[in-house]
C-alpha positions as CSV (number, residue, x, y, z in Angstrom):
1,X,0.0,0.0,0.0
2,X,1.4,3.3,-0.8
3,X,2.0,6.1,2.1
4,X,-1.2,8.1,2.3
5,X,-1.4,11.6,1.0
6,X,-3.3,13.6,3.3
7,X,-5.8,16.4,2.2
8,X,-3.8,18.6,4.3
9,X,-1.7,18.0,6.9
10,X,0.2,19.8,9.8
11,X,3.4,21.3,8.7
12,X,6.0,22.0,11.2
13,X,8.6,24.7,10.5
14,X,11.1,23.3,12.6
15,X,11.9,26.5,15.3
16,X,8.3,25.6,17.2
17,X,10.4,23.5,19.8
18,X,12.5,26.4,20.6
19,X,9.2,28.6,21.8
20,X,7.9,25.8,23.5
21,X,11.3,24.4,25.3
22,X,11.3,28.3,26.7
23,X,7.9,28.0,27.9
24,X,9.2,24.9,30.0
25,X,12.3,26.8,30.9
26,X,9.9,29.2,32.6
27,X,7.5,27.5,33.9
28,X,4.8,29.2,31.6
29,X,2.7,26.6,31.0
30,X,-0.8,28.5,31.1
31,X,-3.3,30.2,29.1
32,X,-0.8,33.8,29.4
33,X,2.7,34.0,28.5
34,X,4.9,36.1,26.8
35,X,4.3,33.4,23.7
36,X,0.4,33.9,23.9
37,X,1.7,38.1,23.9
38,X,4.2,37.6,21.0
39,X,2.4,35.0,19.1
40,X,-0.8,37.9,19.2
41,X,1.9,40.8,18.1
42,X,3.0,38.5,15.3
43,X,-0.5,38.2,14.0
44,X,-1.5,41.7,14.6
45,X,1.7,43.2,12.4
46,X,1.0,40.5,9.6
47,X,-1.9,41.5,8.8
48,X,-1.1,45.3,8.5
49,X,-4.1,46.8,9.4
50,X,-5.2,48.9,12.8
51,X,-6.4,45.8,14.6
52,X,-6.2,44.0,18.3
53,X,-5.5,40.3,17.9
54,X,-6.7,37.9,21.1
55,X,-5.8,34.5,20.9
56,X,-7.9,31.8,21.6
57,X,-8.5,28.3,22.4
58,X,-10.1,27.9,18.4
59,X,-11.9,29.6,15.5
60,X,-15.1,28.4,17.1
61,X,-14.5,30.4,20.0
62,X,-13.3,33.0,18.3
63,X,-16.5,33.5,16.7
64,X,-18.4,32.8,19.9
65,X,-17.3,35.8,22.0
66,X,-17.4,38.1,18.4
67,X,-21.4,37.2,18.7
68,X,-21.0,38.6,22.4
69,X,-19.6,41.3,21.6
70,X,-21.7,42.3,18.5
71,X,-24.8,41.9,20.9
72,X,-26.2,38.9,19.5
73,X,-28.5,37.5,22.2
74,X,-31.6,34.6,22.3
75,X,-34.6,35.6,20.3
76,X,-31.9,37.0,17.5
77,X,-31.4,36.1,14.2
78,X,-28.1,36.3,12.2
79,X,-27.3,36.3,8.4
80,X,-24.7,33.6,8.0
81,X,-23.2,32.4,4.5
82,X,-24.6,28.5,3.8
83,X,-21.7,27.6,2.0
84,X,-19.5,27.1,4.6
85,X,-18.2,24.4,7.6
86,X,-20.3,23.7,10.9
87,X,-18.4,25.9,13.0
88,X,-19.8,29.8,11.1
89,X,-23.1,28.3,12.1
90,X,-23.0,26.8,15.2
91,X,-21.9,29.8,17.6
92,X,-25.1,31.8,16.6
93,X,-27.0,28.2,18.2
94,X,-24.6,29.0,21.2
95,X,-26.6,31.9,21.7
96,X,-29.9,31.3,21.2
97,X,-30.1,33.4,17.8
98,X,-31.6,31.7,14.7
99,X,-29.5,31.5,11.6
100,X,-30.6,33.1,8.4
101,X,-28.5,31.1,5.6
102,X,-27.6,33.2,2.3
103,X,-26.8,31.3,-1.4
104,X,-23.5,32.1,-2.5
105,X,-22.2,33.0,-5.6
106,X,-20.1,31.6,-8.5
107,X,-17.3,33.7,-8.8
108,X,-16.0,33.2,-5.6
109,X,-18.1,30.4,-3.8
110,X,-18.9,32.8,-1.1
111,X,-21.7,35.0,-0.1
112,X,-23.7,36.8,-2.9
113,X,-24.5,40.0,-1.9
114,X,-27.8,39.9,-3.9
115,X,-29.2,37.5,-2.2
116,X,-27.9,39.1,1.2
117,X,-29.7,42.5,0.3
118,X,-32.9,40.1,-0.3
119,X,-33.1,38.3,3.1
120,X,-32.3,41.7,4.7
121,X,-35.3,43.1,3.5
122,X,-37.5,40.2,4.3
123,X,-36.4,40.0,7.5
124,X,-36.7,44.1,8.4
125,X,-40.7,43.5,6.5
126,X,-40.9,40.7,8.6
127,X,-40.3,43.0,12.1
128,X,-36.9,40.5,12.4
129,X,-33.8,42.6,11.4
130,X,-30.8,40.9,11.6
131,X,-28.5,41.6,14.6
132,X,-25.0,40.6,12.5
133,X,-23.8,38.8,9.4
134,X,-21.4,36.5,9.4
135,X,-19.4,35.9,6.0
136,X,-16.9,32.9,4.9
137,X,-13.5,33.2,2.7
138,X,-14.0,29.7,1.7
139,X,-11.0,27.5,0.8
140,X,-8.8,30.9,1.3
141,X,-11.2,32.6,-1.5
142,X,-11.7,36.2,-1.2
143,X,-15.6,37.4,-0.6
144,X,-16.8,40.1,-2.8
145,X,-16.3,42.3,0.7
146,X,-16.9,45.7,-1.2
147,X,-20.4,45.0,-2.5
148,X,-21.0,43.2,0.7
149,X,-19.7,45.6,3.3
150,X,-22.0,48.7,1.2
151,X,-25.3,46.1,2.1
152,X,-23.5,46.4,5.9
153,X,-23.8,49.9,5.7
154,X,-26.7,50.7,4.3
155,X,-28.6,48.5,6.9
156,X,-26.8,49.1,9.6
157,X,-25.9,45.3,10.1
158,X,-22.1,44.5,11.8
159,X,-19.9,42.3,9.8
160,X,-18.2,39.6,11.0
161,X,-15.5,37.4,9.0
162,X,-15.1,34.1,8.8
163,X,-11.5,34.1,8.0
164,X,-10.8,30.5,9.1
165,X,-8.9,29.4,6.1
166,X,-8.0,32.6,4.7
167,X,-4.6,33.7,6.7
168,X,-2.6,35.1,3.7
169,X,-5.3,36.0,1.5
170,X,-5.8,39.6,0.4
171,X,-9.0,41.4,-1.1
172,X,-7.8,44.8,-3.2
173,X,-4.1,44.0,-0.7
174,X,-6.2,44.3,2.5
175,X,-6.2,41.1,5.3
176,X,-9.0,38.9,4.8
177,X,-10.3,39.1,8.8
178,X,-9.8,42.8,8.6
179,X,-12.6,44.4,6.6
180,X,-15.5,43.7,9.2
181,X,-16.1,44.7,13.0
182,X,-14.6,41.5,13.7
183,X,-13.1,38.8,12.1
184,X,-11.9,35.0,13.3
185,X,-8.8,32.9,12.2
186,X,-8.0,29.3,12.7
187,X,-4.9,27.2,13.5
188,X,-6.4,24.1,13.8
189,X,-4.3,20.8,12.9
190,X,-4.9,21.2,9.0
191,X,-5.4,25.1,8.3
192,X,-2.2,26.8,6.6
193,X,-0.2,27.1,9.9
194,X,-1.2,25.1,13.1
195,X,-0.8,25.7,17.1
196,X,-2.2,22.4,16.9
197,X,-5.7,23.9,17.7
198,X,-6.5,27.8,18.6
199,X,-8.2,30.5,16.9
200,X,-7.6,34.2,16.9
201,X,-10.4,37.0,17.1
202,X,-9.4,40.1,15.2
203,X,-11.2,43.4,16.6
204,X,-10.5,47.3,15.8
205,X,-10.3,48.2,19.2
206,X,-8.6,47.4,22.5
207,X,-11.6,47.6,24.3
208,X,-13.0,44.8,22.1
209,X,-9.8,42.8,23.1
210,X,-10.1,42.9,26.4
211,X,-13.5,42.7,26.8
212,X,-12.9,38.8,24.6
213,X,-9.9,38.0,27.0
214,X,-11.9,38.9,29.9
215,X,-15.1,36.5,28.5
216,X,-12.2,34.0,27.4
217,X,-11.0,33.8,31.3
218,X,-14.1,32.7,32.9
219,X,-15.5,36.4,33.1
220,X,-13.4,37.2,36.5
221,X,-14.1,40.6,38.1
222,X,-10.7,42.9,39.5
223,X,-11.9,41.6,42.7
224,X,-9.1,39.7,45.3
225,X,-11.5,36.9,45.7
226,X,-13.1,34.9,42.7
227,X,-16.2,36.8,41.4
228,X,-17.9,36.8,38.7
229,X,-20.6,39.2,37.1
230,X,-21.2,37.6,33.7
231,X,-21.0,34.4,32.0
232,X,-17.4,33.2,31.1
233,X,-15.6,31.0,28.9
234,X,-13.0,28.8,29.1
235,X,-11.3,30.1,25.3
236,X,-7.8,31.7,26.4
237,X,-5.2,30.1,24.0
238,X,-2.3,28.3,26.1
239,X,1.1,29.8,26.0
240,X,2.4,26.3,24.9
241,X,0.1,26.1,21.6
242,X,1.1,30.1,21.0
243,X,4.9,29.1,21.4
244,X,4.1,26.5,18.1
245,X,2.2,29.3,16.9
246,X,5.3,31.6,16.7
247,X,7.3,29.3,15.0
248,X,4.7,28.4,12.1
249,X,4.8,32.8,12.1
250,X,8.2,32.1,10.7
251,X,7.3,30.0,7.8
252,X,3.6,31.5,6.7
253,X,4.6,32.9,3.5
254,X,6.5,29.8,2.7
255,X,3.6,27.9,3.7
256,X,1.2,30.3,1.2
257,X,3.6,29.9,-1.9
258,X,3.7,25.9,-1.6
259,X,0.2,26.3,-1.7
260,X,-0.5,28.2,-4.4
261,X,1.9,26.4,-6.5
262,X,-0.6,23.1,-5.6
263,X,-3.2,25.2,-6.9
264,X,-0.9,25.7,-10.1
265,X,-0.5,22.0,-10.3
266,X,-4.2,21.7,-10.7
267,X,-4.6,24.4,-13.2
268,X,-1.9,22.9,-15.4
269,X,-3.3,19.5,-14.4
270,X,-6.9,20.4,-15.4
271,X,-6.1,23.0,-18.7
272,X,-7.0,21.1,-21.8
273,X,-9.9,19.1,-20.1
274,X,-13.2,19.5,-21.0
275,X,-15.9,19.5,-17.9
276,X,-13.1,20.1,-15.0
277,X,-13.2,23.7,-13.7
278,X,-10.4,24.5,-11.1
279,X,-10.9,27.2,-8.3
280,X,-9.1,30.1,-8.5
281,X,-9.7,34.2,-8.2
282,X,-11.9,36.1,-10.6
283,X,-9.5,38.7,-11.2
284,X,-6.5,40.5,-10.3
285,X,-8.1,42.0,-6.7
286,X,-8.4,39.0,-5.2
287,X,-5.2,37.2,-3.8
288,X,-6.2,33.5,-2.3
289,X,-3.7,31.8,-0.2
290,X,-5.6,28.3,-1.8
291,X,-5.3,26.3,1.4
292,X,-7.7,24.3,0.1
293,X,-7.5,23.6,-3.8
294,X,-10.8,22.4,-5.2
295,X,-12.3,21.4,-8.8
296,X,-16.0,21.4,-10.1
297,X,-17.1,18.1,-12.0
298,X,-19.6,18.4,-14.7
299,X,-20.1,14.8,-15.6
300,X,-22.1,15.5,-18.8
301,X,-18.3,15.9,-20.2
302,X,-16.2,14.5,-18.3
303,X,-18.1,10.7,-17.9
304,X,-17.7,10.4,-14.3
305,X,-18.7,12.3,-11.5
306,X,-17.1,13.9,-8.4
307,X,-18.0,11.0,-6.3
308,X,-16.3,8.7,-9.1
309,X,-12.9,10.6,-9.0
310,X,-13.3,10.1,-4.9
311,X,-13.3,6.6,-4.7
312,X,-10.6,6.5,-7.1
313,X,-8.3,8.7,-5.1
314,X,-9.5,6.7,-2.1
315,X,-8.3,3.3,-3.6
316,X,-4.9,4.6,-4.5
317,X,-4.8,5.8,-0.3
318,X,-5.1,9.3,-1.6
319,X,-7.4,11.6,0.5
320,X,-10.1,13.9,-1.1
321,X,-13.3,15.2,0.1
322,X,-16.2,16.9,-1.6
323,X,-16.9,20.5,-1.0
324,X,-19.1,21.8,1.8
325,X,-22.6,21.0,2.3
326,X,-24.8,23.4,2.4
327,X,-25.7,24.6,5.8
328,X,-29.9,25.0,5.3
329,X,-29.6,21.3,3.8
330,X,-28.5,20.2,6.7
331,X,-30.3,18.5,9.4
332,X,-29.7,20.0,12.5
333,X,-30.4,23.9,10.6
334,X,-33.6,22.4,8.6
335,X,-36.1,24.9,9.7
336,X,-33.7,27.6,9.7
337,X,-34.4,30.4,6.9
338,X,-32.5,30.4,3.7
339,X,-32.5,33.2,0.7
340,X,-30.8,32.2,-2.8
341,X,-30.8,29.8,-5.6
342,X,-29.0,26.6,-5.6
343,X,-25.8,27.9,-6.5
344,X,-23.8,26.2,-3.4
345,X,-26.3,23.1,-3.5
346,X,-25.2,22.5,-7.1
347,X,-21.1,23.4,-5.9
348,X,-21.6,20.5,-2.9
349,X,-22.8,18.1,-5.8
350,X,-20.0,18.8,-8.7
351,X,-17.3,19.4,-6.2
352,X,-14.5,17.8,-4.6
353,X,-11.0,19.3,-2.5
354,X,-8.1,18.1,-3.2
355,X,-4.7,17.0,-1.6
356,X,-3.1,20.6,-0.8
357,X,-0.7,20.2,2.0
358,X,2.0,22.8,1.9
359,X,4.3,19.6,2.5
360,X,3.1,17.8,-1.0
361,X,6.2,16.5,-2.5
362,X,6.6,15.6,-6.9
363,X,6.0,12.2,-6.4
364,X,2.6,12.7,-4.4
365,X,1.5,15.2,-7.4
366,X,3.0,12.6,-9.8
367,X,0.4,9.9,-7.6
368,X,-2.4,12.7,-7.9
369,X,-2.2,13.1,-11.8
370,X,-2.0,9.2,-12.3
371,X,-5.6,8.8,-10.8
372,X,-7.0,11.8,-12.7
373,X,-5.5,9.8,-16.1
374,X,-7.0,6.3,-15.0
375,X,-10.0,8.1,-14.6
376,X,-10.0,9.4,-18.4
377,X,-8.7,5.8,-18.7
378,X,-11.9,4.0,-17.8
379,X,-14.0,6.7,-19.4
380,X,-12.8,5.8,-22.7
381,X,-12.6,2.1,-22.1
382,X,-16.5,2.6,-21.6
């Protein structure tokens, strides 16, 4: 059996031990530290914009205490893009808030501010304005955030990015997780750099900061004794996972490049076949980091379908996976309000992710291309 090739896998950068091995040294083996400090100042300078950066325990939480803040409370309801992973849709659960799901659309997978501007208005004629939005860079893709932020504005509804999988990537050379209120990045074991699993929430203000550090530390009051006058959370990151976090700092834009040349791969890959669309930006204002490269199968043409291509990769210990499924078809949001078209419905059926690990050597994309040529194989042999 050959080695497996993951979809995308930790990377280490090789200086992470160093960080960590100090925070033995001193005995800072906690949710503070000067890593958790450092680790926030890295972020904060990388993505060259006015912003506070706290770290946190994940992206999840992240996003948890940005609903907090924003206001959103039981009884609300929040505009969240269906095209996306669990975890944009589950913190507005968290808080007793109803999701309103929003089509995306097919220039960049993401949210489509047409049908955003619809839902809004439906919901204001319905007596329910939203209370936030929250939108996806998906697979490190760019949202149209200029025609989305002007639907902010003129409705007066806070933006808050899901910038998960988008560390790196650039909409008209401003930071993705930068554009909105607030925004929320992941290091989770297989995003484009790792602290093995943490988050960062990205806020304009200091005040915003420490009012999420304070709600990430159980909500303690200045108070000599423990006491406490509002709900806390247990979402500080530790200053272990920051010291990794430091060390994959060092190595992000390496870690970008080796993706985009995967997505490269692809493109070259993909070029003279009929029926297999590669992901990549719409035009020159949009910079994706591609942690995730992905492909749209029309099987019309191509004589097998996304599912087909799948198993094929699976056989050969290769892993792929299709593309998100939408978040109103699924069953735990069912009853949950959704405004579009079937643009992501029909993306979750043709599509499929795959292998993009910044650590992909020649001979796994030489593995990769031999499945997508047995494919064509069999099709012919048909």
């Amino acid at each position: 059996m050959n080695s497996k090739i993951w979809l995308s896998s930790p990377h280490m950068g090789g200086t992470e031990l160093n960080y960590i091995h100090e925070a033995f040294e001193a005995n800072w083996v906690a949710p503070l530290g000067p890593n958790v400090n450092n680790f926030e100042e890295d972020l904060r300078k990388y993505l060259k914009h006015p912003v506070e950066v706290a770290a946190l325990s994940a992206g999840t939480a992240a996003l948890h205490l940005a609903l907090i803040i924003a206001g959103v409370k039981s009884g609300d309801e929040v505009l969240c893009q269906t095209f996306t992973f669990s975890a944009s849709a589950n913190p507005i659960a968290y808080q007793g808030a109803t999701p309103v799901f929003i089509d995306s659309e097919k220039d960049t997978w993401n949210m489509c501010p047409v049908a955003l501007e619809q839902a809004i208005k439906d919901r204001i004629a319905k007596g329910r304005k939203p209370k936030a939005m929250i939108v996806v860079h998906l697979y490190g893709m760019p949202a149209k955030m200029e025609e989305i932020l002007a639907v902010s504005k003129k409705y007066e509804i806070p933006v808050i990015e899901d910038a998960a999988e988008a560390l790196g990537s650039t909409y008209k050379s401003q930071h993705c997780g930068t554009f909105g209120e607030m925004g929320i990045l992941s290091f989770n074991g297989n995003k484009i750099i790792t602290t093995s699993g943490g988050g960062a929430l990205v806020c304009k203000t200091k005040e915003e900061k420490d009012k999420a550090v304070f709600l990430s530390t159980q909500a303690r009051d200045d108070a000599p004794h423990y006491q406490h006058s509002e709900i806390g959370y247990n979402y500080r990151m530790s200053n272990i996972s920051a010291g990794i976090g430091r060390g994959q700092m060092e190595v992000l834009d390496d870690r970008i490049a080796a993706r985009r040349k995967n997505n490269q791969f692809y493109q070259d890959l993909f070029k003279d076949i009929d029926g297999i669309s590669v992901f990549v930006e719409p035009n020159e204002d949009y910079f994706s980091n591609h942690w995730l490269s992905a492909i749209t199968i029309d099987e019309s043409k191509t004589g097998f379908s996304r599912e087909d291509l799948r198993l094929q990769f699976l056989e050969q210990n290769i892993e792929s996976r299709p593309l998100w499924k939408p978040m109103h078809l699924q069953p735990v949001f069912e009853n949950s309000p959704y405004y579009g078209e079937k643009v992501a419905e029909n993306l979750f059926n043709q599509g499929l992710c795959l292998p993009s690990g910044s650590s992909l050597t020649d001979e796994d994309r030489a593995r990769i291309a031999n499945v997508i040529k047995n494919c064509f194989a069999k099709k012919s042999v048909l």
